[in-house]
N, C-alpha and C positions, 0 to 999 in steps of 0.2 A: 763626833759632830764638830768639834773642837776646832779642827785640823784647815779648814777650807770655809768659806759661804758656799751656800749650796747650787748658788749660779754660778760659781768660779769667780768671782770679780775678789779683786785682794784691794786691801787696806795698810796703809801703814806700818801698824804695829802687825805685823803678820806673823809676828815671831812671839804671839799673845792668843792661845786658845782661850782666853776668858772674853777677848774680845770679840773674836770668832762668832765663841758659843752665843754670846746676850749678841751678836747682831742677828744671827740664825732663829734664835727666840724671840727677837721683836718681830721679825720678817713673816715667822710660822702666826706668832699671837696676833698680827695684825693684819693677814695675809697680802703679804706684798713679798718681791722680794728683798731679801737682805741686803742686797748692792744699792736698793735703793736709800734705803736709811745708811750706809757708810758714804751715799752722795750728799743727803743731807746734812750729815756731821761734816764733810768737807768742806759745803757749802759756806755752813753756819760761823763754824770756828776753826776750819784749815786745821781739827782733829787738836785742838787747844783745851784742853777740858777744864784750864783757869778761864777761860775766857767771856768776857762780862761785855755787854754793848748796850747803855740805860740801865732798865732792868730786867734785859735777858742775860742769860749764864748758863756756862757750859760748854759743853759738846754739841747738844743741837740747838741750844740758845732756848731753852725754858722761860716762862716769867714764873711770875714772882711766887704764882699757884701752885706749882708744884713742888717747891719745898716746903709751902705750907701743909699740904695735902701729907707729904712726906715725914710731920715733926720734925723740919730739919731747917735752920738759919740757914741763908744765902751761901754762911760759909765751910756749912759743915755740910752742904751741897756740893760744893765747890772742890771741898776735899775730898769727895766720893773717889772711890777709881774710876777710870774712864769705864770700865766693864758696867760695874753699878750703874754710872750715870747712864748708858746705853738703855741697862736693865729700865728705869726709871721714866725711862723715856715712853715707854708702852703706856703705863700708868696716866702720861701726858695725853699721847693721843688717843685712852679711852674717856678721858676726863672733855674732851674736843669729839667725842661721838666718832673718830676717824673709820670706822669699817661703816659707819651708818651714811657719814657723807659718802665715802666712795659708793658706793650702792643707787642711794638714792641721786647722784653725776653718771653712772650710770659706768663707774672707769672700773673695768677688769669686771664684769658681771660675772664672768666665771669663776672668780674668785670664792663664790659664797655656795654653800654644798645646794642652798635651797635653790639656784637659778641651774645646776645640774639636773639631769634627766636621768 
């Protein structure tokens, strides 16, 4: 699973199955797809994983919550690998309900086994 995001879309570091893999893992854990969270790391910090704006940091620009949540200082966050941070990022968007907002916005209804027939 390593090898590719499973909608074909590439990233960067393409030449990095760890990156792959944690973008393919947050895409399946959060059901979206993975090209969409390697838009939002582009988005965020043009794929910078030092990258700090106030006090968001990282790869998809976290606050301050989730290294707390993590036991981890700003900048033993910051050290993470971009993979981990990727990893870390699910943790984010379960800590923000994100499968419960898209659901109840109503965006990708098909996404959820319960609105299949």
């Amino acid at each position: 699973m390593g090898k590719a995001l499973k909608s074909g879309a590439s990233v960067p570091m393409k030449d990095r199955p760890d990156i792959l893999t944690a973008l393919n893992g947050v895409g399946d854990s959060q059901g979206v797809d993975p090209a969409a969270i390697a838009a939002i790391i582009h988005t965020e910090s043009v794929w910078d994983s030092k990258n700090v704006t106030g006090s968001y940091i990282g790869l998809t620009q976290v606050g301050p919550e989730l290294p707390r949540k993590l036991k981890l200082t700003k900048k033993e966050f910051l050290n993470l690998s971009p993979a981990r941070q990727i990893e870390a990022y699910d943790t984010w968007l379960d800590y923000y309900k994100f499968k419960k907002q898209m659901k109840d916005h109503d965006i990708c209804p098909d996404c959820y086994p319960e609105n299949r027939e």
